[in-house]
C-alpha positions in Angstrom: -49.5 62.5 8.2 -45.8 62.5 8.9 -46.4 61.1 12.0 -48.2 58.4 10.6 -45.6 57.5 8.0 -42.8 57.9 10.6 -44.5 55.1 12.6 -44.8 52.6 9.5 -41.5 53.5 8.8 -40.3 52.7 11.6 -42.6 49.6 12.2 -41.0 48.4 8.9 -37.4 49.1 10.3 -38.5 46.8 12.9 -40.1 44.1 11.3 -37.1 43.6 8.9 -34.6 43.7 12.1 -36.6 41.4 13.5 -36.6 39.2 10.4 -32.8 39.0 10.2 -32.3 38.0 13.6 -35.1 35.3 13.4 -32.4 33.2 10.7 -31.4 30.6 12.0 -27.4 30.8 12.7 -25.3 29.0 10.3 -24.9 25.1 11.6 -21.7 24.4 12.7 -19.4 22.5 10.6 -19.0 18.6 10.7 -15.3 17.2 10.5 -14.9 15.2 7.6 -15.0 11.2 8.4 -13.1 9.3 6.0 -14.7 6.3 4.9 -13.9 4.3 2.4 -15.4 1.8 0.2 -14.0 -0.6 -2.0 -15.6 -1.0 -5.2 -14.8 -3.5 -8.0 -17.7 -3.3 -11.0 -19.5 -0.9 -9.0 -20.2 -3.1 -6.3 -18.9 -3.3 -2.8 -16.4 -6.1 -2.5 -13.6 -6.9 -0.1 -11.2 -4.5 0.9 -8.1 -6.7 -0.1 -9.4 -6.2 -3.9 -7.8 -3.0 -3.2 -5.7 -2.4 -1.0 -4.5 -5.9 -0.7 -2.7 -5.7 3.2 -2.2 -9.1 5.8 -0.1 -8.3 8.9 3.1 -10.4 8.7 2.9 -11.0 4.7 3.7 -9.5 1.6 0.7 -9.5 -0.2 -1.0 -9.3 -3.5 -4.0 -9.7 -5.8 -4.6 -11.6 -8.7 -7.6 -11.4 -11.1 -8.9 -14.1 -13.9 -12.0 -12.7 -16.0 -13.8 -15.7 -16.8 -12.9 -18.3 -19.0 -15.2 -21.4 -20.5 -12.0 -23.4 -19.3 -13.5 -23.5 -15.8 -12.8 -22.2 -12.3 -9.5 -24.8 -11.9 -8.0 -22.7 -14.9 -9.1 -19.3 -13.7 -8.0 -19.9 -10.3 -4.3 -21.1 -11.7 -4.3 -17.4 -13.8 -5.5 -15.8 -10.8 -2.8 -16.6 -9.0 0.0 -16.2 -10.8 -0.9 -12.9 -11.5 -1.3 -12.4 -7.8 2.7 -14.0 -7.6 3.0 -11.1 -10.4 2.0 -8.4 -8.2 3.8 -10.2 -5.3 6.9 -9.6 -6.9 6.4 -6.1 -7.9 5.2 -4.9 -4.7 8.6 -6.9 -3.3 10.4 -5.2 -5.6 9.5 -1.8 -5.0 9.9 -2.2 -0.9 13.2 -3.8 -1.3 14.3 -0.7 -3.4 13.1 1.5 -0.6 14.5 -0.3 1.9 18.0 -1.1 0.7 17.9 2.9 -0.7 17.4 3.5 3.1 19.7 0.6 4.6 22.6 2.1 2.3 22.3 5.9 3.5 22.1 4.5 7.2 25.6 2.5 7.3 27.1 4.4 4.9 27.9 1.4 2.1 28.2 2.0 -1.4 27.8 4.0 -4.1 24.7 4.9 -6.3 26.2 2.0 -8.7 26.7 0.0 -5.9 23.2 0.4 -4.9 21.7 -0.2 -7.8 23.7 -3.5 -8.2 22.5 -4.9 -5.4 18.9 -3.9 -4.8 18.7 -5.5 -9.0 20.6 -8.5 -7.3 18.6 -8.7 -4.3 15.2 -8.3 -5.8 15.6 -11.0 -8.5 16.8 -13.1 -5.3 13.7 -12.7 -3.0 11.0 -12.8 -5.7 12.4 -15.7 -7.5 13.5 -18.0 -4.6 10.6 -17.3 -1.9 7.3 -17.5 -4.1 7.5 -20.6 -3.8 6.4 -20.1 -0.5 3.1 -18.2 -1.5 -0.4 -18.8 -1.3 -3.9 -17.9 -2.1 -5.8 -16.5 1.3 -8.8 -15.4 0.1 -10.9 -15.4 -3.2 -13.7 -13.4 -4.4 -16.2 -14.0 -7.2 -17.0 -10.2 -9.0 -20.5 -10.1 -10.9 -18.7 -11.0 -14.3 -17.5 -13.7 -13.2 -14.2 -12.6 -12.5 -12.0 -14.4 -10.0 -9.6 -12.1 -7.6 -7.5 -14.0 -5.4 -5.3 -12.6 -2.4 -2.0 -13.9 -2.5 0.7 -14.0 0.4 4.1 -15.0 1.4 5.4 -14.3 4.8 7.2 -11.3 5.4 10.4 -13.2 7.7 11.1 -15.9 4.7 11.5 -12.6 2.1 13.4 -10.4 4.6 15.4 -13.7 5.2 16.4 -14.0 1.5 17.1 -10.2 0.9 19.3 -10.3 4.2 21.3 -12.9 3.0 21.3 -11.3 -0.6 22.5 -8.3 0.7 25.5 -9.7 2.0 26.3 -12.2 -1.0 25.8 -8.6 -3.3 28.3 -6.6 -1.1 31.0 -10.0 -0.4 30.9 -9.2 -4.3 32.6 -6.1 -4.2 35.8 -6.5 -1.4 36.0 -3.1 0.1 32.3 -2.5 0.1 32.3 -6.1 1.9 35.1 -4.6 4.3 32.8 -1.4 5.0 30.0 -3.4 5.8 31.2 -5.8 8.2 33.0 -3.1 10.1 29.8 -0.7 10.8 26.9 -1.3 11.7 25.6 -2.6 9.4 24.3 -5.6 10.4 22.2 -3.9 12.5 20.7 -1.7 10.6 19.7 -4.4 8.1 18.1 -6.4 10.2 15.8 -3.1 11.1 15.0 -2.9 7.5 14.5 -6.8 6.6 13.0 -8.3 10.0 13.1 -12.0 10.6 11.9 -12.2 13.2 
């Protein structure tokens, strides 16, 4: 009898190895694939309706819901809200730039700064949007009009450049600073214009 219950004993120690090694090994890890989708009202639209990007432009979005006045009138909304966001996005990069630019050469204070990339800003947006334009438009299931608005890069850059040196001529030794580094350089690497 112990003989007997050795061997199932050890017939069961051999079945339940054998069961463990029969699972399969863990599959192997897939890298993670970004993909993204862009989504306005839960439906796939264009990618510019969010992340709104043309090589060579500043560029922005503008959005209408729909209006009983027509598509002329939701297309006029659309894009001055898309000159809006122009503006802002203009803003913001002229800020980072000019915060750059003024570390670089070494010009200015904090003040200083401030000053100019106020001055600068109000500059750019106001004077170049005239050169803007719709792109692209999409209708969105509501009805909804979104627009993609641009303005070349080189005619902003061009204003800010010549902003930046009107803002600093304001202020004599600043002026004096700039002109005698490099400056110039240096803000043409931040503003292109070419």
């Amino acid at each position: 009898m112990i003989k007997t219950l050795s061997k199932i004993t050890l017939l069961g120690l051999a079945l339940t190895f054998t069961a463990c090694s029969d699972k399969d090994p863990e599959p192997a890890k897939k890298p993670y694939v970004a993909t993204f989708e862009c989504k306005q009202e839960n439906v796939l639209a264009p990618r510019w309706t969010c992340i709104p990007e043309v090589d060579g432009f500043y560029a922005g979005v503008g959005i209408a819901n729909k209006s009983a006045a027509g598509m002329s009138h939701m297309r006029k909304v659309a894009m001055a809200n898309g000159r809006s966001d122009l503006t802002q996005q203009i803003a913001t990069q002229v800020k980072d730039k000019l915060q750059v630019f003024t570390q670089t050469t070494g010009n200015g204070s904090s003040e200083t700064v401030d000053a100019v990339t106020k001055a600068v800003t109000d500059q750019a947006a106001n004077v170049k949007l005239t050169n803007s334009k719709a792109v692209d438009m999409w209708n969105a299931p509501s009805g909804a009009l979104y627009v993609l608005m641009t303005v070349p890069e080189s005619d902003v850059n061009g204003a800010i450049k010549s902003a930046v040196k009107s803002s600093f001529n304001n202020d004599n030794a600043t002026w004096q600073d700039f002109k005698a580094s490099q400056a110039f350089d240096a803000l043409n690497d931040q503003f292109p214009t070419e």
